[in-house]
mmCIF file of the N, C-alpha and C atoms, coordinates in Angstrom:
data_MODEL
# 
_entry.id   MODEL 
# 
loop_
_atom_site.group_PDB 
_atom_site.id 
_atom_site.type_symbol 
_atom_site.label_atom_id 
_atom_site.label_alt_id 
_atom_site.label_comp_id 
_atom_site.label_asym_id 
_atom_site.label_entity_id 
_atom_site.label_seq_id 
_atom_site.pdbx_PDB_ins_code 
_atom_site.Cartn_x 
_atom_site.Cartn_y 
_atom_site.Cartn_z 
_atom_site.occupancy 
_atom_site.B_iso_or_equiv 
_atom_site.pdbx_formal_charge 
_atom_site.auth_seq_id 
_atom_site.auth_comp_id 
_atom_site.auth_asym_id 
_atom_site.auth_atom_id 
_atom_site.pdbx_PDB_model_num 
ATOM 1   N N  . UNK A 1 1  ? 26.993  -14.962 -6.109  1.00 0.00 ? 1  UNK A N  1 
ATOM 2   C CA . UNK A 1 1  ? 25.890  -14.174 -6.626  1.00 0.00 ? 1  UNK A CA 1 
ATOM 3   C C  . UNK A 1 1  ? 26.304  -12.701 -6.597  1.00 0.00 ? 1  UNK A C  1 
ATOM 4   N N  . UNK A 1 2  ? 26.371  -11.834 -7.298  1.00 0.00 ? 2  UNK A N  1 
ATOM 5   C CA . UNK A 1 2  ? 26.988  -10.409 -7.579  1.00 0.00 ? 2  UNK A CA 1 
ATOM 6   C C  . UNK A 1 2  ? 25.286  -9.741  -7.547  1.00 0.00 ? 2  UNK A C  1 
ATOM 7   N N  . UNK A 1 3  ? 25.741  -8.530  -7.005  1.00 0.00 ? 3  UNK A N  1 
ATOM 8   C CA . UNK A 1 3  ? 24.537  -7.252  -6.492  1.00 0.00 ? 3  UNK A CA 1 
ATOM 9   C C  . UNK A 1 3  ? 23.252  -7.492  -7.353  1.00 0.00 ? 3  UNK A C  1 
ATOM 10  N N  . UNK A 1 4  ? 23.916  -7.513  -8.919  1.00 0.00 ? 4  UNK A N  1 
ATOM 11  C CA . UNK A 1 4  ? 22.801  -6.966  -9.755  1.00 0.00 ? 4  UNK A CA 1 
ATOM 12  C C  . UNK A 1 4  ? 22.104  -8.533  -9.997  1.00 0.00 ? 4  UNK A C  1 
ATOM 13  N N  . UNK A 1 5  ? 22.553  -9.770  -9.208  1.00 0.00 ? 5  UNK A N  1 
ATOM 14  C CA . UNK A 1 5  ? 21.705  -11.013 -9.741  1.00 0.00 ? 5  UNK A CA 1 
ATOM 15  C C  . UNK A 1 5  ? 20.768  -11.080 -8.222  1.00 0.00 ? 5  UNK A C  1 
ATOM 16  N N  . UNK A 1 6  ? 21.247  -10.210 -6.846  1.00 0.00 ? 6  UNK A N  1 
ATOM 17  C CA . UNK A 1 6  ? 20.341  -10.303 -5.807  1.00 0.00 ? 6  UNK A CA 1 
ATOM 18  C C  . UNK A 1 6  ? 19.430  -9.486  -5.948  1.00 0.00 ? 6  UNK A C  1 
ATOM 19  N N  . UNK A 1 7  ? 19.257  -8.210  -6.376  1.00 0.00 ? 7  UNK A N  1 
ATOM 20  C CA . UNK A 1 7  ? 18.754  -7.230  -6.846  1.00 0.00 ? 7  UNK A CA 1 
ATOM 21  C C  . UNK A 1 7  ? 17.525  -7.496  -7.668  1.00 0.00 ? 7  UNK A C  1 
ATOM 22  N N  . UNK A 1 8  ? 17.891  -8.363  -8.835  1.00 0.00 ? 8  UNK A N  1 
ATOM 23  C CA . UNK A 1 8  ? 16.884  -8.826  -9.833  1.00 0.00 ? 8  UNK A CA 1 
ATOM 24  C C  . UNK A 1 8  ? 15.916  -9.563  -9.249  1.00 0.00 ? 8  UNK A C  1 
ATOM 25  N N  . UNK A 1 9  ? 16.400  -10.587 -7.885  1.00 0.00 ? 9  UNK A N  1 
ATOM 26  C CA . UNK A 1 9  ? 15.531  -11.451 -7.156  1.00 0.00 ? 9  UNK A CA 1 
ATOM 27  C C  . UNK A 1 9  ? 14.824  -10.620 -6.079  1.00 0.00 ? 9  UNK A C  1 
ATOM 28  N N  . UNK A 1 10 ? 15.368  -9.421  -5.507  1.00 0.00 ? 10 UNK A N  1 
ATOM 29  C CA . UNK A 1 10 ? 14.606  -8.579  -5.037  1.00 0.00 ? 10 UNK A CA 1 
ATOM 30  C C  . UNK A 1 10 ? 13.610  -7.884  -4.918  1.00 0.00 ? 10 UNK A C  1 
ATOM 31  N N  . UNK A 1 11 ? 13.934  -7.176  -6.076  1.00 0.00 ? 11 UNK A N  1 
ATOM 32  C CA . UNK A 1 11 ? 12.942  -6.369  -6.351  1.00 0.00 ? 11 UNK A CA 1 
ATOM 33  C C  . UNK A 1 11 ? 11.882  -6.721  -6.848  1.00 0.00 ? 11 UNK A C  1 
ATOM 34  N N  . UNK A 1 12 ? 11.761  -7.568  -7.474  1.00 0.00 ? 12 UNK A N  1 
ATOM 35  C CA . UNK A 1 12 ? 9.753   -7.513  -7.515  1.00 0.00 ? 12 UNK A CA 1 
ATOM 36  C C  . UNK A 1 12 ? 9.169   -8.802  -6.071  1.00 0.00 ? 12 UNK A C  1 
ATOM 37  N N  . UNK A 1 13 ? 10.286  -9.067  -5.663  1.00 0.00 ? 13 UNK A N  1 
ATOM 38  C CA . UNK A 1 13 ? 9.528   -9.434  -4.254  1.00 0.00 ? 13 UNK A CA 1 
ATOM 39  C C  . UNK A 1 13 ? 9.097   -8.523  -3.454  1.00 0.00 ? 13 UNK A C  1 
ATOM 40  N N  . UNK A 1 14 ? 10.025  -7.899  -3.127  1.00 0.00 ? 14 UNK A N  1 
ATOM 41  C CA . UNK A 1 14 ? 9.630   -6.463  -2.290  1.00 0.00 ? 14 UNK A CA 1 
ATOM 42  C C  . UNK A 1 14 ? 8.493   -5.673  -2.830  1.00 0.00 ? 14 UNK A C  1 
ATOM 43  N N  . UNK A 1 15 ? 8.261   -5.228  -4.528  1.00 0.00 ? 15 UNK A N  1 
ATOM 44  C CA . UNK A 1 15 ? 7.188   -5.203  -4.747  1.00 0.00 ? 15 UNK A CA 1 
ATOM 45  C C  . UNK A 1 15 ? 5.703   -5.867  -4.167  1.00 0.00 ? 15 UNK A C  1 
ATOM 46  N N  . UNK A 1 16 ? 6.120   -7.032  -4.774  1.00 0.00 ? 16 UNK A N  1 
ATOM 47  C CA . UNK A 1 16 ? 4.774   -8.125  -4.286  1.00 0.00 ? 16 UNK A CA 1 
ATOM 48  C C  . UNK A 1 16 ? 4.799   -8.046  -2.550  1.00 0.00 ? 16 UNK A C  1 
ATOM 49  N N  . UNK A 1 17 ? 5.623   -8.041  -1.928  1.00 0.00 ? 17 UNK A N  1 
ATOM 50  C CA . UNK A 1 17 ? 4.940   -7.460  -0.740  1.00 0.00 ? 17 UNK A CA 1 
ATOM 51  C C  . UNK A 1 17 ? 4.790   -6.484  -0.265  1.00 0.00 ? 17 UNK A C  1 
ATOM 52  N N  . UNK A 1 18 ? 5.202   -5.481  -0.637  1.00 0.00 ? 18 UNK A N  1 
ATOM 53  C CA . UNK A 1 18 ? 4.273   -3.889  -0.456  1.00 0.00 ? 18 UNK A CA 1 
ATOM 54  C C  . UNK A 1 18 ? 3.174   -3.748  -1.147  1.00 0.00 ? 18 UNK A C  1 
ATOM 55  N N  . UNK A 1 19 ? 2.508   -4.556  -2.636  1.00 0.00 ? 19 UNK A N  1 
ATOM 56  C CA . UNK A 1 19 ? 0.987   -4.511  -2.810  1.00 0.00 ? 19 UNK A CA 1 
ATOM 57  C C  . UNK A 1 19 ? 0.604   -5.228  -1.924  1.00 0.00 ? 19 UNK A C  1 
ATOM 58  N N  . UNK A 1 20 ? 0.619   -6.178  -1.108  1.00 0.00 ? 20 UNK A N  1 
ATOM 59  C CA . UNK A 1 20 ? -0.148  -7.806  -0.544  1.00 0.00 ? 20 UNK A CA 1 
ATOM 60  C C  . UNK A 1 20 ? -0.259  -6.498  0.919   1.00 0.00 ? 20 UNK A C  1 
ATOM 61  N N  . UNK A 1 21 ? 0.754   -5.848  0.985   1.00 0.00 ? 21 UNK A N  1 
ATOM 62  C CA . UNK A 1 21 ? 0.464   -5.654  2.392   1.00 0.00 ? 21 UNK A CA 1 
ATOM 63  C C  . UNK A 1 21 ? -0.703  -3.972  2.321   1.00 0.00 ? 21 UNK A C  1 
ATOM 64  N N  . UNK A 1 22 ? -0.678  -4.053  1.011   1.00 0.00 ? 22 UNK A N  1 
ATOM 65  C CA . UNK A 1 22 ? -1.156  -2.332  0.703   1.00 0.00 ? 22 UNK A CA 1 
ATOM 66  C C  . UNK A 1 22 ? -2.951  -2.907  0.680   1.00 0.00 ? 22 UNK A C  1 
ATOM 67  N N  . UNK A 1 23 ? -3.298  -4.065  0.232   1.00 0.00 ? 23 UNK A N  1 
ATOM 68  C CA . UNK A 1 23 ? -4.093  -4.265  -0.301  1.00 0.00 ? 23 UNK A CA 1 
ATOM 69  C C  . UNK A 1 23 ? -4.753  -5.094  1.466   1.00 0.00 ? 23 UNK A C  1 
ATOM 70  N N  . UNK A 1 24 ? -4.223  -5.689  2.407   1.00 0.00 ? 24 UNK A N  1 
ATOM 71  C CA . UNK A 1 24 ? -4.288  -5.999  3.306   1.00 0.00 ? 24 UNK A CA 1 
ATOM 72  C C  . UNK A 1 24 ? -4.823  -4.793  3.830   1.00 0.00 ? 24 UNK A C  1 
ATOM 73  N N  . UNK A 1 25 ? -3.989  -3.669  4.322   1.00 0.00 ? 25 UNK A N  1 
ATOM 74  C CA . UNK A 1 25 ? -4.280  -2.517  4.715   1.00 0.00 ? 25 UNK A CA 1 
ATOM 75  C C  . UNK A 1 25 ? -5.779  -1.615  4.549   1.00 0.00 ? 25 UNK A C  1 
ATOM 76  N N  . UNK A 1 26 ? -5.881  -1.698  2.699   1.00 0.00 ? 26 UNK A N  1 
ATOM 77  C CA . UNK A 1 26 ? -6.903  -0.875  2.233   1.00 0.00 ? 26 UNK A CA 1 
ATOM 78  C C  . UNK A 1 26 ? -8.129  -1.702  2.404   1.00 0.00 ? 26 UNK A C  1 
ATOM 79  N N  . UNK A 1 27 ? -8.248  -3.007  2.670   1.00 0.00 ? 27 UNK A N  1 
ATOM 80  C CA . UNK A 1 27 ? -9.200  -3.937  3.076   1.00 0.00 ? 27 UNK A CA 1 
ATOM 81  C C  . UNK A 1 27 ? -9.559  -3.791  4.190   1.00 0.00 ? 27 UNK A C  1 
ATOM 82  N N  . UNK A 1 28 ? -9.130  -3.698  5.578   1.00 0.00 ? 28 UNK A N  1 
ATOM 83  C CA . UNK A 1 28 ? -9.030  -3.535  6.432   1.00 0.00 ? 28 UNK A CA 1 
ATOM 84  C C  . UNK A 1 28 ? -9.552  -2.019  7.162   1.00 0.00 ? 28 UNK A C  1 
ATOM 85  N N  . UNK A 1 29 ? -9.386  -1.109  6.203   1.00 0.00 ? 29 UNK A N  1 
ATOM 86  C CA . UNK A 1 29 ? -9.370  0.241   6.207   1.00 0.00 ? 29 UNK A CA 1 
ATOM 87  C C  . UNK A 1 29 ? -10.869 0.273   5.917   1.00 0.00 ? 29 UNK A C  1 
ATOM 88  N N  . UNK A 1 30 ? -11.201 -0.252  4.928   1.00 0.00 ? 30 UNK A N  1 
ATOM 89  C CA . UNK A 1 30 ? -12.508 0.159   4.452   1.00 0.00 ? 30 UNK A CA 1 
ATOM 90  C C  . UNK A 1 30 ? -13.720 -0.692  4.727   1.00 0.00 ? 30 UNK A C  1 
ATOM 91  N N  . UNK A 1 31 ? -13.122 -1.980  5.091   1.00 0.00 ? 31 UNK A N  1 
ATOM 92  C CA . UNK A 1 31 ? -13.605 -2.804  6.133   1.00 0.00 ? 31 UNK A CA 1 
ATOM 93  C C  . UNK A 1 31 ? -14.601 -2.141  7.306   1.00 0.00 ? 31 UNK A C  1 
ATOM 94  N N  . UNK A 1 32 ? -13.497 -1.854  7.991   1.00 0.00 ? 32 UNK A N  1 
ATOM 95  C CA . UNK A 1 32 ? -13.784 -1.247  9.428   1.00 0.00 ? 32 UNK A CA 1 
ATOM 96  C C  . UNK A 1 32 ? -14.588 -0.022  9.080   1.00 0.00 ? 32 UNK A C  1 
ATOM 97  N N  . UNK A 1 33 ? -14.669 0.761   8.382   1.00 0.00 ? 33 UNK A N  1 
ATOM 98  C CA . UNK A 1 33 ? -15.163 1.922   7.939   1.00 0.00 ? 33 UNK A CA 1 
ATOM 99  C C  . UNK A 1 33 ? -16.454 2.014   7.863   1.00 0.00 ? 33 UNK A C  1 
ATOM 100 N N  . UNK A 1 34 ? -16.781 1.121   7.092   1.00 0.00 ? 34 UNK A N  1 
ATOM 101 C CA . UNK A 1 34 ? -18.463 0.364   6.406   1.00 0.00 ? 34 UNK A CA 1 
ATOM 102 C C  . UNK A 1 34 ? -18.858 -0.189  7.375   1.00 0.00 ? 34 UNK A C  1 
ATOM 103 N N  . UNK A 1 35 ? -18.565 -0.805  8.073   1.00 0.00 ? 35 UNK A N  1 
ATOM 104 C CA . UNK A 1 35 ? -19.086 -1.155  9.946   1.00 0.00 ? 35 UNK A CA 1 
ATOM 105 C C  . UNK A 1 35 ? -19.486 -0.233  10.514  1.00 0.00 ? 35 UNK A C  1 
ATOM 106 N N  . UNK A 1 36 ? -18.447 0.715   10.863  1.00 0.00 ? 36 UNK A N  1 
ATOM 107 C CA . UNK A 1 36 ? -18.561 1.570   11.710  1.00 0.00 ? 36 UNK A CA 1 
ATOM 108 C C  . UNK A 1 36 ? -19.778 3.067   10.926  1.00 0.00 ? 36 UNK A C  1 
ATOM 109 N N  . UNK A 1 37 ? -19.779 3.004   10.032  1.00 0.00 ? 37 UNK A N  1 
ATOM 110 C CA . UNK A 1 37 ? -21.413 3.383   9.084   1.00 0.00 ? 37 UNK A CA 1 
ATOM 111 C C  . UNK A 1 37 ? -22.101 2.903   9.702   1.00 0.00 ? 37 UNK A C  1 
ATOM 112 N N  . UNK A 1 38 ? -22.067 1.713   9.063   1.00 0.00 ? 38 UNK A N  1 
ATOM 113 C CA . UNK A 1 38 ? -23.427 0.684   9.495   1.00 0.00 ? 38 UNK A CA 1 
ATOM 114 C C  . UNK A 1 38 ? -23.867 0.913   10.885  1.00 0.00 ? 38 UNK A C  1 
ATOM 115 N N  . UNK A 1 39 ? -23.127 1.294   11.712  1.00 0.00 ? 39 UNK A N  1 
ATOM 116 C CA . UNK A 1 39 ? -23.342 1.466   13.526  1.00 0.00 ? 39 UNK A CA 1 
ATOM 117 C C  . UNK A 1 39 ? -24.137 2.984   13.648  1.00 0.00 ? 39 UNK A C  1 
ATOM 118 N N  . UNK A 1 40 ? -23.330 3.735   13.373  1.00 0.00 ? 40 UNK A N  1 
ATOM 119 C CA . UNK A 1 40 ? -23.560 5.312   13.400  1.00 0.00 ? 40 UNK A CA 1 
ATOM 120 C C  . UNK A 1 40 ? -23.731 5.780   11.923  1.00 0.00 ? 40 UNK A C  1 
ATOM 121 N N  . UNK A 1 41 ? -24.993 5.609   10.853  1.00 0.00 ? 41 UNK A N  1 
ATOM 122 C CA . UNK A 1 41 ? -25.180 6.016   9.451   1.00 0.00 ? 41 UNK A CA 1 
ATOM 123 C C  . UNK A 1 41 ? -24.907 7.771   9.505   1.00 0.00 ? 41 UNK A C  1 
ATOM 124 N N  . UNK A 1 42 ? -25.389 8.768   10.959  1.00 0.00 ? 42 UNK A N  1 
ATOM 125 C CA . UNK A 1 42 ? -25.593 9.810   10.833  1.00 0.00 ? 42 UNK A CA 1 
ATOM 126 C C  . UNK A 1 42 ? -23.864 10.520  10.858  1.00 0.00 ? 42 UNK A C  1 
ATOM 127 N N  . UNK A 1 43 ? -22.672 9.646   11.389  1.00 0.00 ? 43 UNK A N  1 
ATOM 128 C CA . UNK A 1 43 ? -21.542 10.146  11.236  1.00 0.00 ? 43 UNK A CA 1 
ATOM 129 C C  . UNK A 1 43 ? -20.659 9.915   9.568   1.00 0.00 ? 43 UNK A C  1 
ATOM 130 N N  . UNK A 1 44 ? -21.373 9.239   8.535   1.00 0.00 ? 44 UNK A N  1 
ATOM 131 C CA . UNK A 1 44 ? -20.963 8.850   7.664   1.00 0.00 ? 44 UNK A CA 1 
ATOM 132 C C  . UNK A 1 44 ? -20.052 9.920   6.925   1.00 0.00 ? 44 UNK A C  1 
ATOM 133 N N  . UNK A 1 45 ? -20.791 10.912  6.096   1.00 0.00 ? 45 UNK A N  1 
ATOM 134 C CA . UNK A 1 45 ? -19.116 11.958  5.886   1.00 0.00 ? 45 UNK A CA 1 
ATOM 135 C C  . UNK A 1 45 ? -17.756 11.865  6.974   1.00 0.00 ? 45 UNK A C  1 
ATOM 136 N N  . UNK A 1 46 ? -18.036 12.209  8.308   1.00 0.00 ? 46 UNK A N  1 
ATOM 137 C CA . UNK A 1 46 ? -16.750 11.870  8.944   1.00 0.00 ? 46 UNK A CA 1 
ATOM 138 C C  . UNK A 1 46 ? -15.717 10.550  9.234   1.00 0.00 ? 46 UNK A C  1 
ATOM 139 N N  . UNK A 1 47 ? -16.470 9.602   8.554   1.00 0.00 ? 47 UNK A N  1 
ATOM 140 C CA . UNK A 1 47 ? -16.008 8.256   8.867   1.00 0.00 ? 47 UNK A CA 1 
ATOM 141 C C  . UNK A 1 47 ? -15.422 8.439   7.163   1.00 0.00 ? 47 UNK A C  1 
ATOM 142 N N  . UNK A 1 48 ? -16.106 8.751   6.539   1.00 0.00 ? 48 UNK A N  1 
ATOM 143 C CA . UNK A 1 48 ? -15.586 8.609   5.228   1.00 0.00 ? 48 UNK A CA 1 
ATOM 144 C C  . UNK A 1 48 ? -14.531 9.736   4.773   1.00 0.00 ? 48 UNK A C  1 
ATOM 145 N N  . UNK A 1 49 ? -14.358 10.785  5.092   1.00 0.00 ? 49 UNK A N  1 
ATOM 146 C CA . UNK A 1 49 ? -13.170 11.265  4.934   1.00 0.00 ? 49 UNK A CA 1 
ATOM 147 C C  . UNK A 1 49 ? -12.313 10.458  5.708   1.00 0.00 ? 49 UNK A C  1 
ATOM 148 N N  . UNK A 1 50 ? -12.134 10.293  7.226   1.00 0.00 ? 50 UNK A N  1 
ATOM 149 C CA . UNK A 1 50 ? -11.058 9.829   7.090   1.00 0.00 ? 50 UNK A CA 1 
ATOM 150 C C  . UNK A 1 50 ? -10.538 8.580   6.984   1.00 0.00 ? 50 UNK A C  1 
ATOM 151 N N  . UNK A 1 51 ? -11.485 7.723   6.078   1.00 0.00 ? 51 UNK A N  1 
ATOM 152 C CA . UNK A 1 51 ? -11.260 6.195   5.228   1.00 0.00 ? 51 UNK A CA 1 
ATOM 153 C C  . UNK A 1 51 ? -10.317 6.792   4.332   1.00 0.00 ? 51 UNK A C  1 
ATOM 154 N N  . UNK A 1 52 ? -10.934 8.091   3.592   1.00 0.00 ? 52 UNK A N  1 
ATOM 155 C CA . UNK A 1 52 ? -10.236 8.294   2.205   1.00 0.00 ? 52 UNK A CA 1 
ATOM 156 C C  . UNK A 1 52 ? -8.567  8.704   2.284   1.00 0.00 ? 52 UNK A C  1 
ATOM 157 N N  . UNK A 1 53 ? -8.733  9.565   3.394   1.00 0.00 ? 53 UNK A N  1 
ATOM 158 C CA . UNK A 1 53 ? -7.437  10.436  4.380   1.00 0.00 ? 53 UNK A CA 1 
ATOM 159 C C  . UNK A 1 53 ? -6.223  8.936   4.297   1.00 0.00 ? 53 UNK A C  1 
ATOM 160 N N  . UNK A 1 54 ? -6.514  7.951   5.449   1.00 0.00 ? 54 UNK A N  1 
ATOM 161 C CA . UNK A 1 54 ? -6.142  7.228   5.050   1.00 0.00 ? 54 UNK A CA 1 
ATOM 162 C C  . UNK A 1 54 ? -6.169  5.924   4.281   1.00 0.00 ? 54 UNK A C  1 
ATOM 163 N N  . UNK A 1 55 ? -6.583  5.672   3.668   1.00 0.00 ? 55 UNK A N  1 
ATOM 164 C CA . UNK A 1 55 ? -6.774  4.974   2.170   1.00 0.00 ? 55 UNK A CA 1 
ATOM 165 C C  . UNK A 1 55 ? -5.435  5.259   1.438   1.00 0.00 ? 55 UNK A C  1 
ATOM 166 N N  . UNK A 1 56 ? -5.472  6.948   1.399   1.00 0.00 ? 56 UNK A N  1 
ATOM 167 C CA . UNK A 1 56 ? -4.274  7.663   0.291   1.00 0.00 ? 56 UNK A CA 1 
ATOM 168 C C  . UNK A 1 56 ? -2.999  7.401   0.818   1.00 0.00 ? 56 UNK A C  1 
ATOM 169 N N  . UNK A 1 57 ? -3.074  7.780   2.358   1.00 0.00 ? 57 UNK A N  1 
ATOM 170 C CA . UNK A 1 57 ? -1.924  7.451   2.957   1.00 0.00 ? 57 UNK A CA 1 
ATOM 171 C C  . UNK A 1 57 ? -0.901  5.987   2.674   1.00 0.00 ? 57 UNK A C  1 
ATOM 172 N N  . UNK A 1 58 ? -2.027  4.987   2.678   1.00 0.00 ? 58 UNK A N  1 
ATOM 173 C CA . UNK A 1 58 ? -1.803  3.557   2.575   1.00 0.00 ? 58 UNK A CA 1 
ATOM 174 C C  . UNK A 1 58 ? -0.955  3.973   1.057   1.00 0.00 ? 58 UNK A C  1 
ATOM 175 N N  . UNK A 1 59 ? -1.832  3.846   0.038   1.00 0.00 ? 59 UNK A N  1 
ATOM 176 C CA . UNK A 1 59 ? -1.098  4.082   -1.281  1.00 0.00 ? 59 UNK A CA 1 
ATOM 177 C C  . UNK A 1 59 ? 0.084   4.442   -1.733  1.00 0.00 ? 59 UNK A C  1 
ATOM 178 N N  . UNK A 1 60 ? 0.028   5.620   -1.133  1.00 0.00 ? 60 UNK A N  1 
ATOM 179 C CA . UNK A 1 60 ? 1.442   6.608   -0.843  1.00 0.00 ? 60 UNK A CA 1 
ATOM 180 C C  . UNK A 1 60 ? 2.897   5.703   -0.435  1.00 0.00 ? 60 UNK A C  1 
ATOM 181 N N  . UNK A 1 61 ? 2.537   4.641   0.493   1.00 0.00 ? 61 UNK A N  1 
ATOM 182 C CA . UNK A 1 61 ? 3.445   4.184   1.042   1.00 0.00 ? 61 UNK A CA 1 
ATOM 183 C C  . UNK A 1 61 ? 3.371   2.751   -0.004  1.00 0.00 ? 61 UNK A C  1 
ATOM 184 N N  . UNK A 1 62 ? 2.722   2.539   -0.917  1.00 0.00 ? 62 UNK A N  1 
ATOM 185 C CA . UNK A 1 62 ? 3.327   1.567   -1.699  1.00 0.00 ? 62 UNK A CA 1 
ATOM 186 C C  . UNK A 1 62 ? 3.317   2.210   -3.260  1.00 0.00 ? 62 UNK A C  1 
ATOM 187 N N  . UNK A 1 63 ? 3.159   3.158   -3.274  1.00 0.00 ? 63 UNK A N  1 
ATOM 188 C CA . UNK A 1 63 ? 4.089   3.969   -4.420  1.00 0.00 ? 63 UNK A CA 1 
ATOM 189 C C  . UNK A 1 63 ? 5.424   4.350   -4.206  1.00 0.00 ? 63 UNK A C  1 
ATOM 190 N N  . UNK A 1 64 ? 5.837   4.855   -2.795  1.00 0.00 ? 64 UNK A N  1 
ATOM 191 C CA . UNK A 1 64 ? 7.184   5.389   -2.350  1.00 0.00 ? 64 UNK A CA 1 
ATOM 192 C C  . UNK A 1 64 ? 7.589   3.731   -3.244  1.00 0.00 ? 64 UNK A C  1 
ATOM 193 N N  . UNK A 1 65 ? 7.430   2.237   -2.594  1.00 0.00 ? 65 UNK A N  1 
ATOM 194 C CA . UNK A 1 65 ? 7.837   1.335   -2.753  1.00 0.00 ? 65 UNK A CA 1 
ATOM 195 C C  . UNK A 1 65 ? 8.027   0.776   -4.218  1.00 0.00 ? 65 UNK A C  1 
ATOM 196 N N  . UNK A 1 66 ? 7.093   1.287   -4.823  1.00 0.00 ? 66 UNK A N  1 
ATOM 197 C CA . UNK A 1 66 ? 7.249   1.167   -6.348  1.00 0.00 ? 66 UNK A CA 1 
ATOM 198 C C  . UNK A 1 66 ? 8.286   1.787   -6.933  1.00 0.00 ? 66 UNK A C  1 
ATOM 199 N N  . UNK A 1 67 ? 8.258   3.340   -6.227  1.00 0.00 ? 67 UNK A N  1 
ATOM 200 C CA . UNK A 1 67 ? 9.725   3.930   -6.784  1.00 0.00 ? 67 UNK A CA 1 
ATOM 201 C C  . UNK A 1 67 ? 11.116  3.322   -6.500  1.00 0.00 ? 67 UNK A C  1 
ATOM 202 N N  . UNK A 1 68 ? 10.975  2.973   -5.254  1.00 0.00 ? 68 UNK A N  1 
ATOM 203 C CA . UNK A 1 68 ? 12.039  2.483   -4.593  1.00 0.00 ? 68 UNK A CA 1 
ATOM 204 C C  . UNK A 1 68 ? 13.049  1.551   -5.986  1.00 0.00 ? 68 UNK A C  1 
ATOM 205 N N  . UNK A 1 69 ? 11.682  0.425   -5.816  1.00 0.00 ? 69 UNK A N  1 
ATOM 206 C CA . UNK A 1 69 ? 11.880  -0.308  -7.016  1.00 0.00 ? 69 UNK A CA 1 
ATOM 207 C C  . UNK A 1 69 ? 12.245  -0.045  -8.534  1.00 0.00 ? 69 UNK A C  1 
ATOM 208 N N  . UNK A 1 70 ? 11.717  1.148   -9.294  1.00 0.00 ? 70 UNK A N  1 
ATOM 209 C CA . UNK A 1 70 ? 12.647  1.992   -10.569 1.00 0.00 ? 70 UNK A CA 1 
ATOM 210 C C  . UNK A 1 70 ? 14.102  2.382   -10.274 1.00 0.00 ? 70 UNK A C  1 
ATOM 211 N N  . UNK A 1 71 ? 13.810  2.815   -8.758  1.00 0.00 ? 71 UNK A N  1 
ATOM 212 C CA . UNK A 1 71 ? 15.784  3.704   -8.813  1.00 0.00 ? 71 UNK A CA 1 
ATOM 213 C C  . UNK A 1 71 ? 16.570  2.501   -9.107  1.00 0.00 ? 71 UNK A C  1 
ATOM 214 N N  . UNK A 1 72 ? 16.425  1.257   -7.759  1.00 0.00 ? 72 UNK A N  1 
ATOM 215 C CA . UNK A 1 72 ? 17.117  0.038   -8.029  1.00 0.00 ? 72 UNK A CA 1 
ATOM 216 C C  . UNK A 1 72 ? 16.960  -0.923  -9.031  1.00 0.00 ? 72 UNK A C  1 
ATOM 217 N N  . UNK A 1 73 ? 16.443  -0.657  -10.001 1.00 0.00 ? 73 UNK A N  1 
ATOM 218 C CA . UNK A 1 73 ? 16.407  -1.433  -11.340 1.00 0.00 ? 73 UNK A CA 1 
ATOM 219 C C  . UNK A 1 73 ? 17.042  -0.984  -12.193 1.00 0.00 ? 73 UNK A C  1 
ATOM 220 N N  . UNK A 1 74 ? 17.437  0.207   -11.749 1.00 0.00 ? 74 UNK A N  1 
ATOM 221 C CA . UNK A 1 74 ? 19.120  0.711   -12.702 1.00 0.00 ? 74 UNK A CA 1 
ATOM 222 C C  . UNK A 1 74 ? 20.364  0.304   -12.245 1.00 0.00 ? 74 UNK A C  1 
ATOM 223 N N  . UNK A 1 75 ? 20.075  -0.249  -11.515 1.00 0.00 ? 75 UNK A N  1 
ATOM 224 C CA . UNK A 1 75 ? 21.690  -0.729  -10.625 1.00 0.00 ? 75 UNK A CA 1 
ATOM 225 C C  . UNK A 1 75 ? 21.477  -2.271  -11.264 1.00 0.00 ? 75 UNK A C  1 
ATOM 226 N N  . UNK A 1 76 ? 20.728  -2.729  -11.715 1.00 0.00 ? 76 UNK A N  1 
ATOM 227 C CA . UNK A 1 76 ? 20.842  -4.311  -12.148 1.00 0.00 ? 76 UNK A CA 1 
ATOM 228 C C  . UNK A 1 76 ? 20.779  -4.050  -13.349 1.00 0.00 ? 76 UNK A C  1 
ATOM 229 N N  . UNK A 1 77 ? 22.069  -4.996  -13.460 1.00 0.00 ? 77 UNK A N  1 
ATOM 230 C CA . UNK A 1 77 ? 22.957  -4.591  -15.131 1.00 0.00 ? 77 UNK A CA 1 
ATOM 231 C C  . UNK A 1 77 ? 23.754  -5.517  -15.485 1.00 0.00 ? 77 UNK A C  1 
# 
């Protein structure tokens, strides 16, 4: 098997698990968030910035992964 035929099998796995795990994350994130409302309604702006704070963060780290994925899709050739 040569680089660019492991590569091809790679990369959109690695994709598919940086969304599964992004989407795990942002579930989880906003999950807990809407609870923790529901407990304390009068802290809600502060619970909700920093859902959003990190929410973006989460994203961020499966966009880096998306890119990841463009650079190395020029190397499979």
């Amino acid at each position: 098997m040569t680089t660019g035929t492991a590569l091809g099998f790679a990369l959109p796995l690695m994709m598919a698990i940086a969304a599964f795990g992004s989407a795990l994350g942002l579930g989880k994130t906003v999950s807990s968030a809407m609870e923790a409302i529901g407990r304390q309604p009068e802290a809600a702006p502060k619970i909700q910035i920093a859902m959003v704070i990190g929410a973006a963060f989460i994203e961020a780290l499966t966009i880096y992964a998306l890119l990841t994925v463009f650079i190395f899709q020029g190397k499979v050739i």
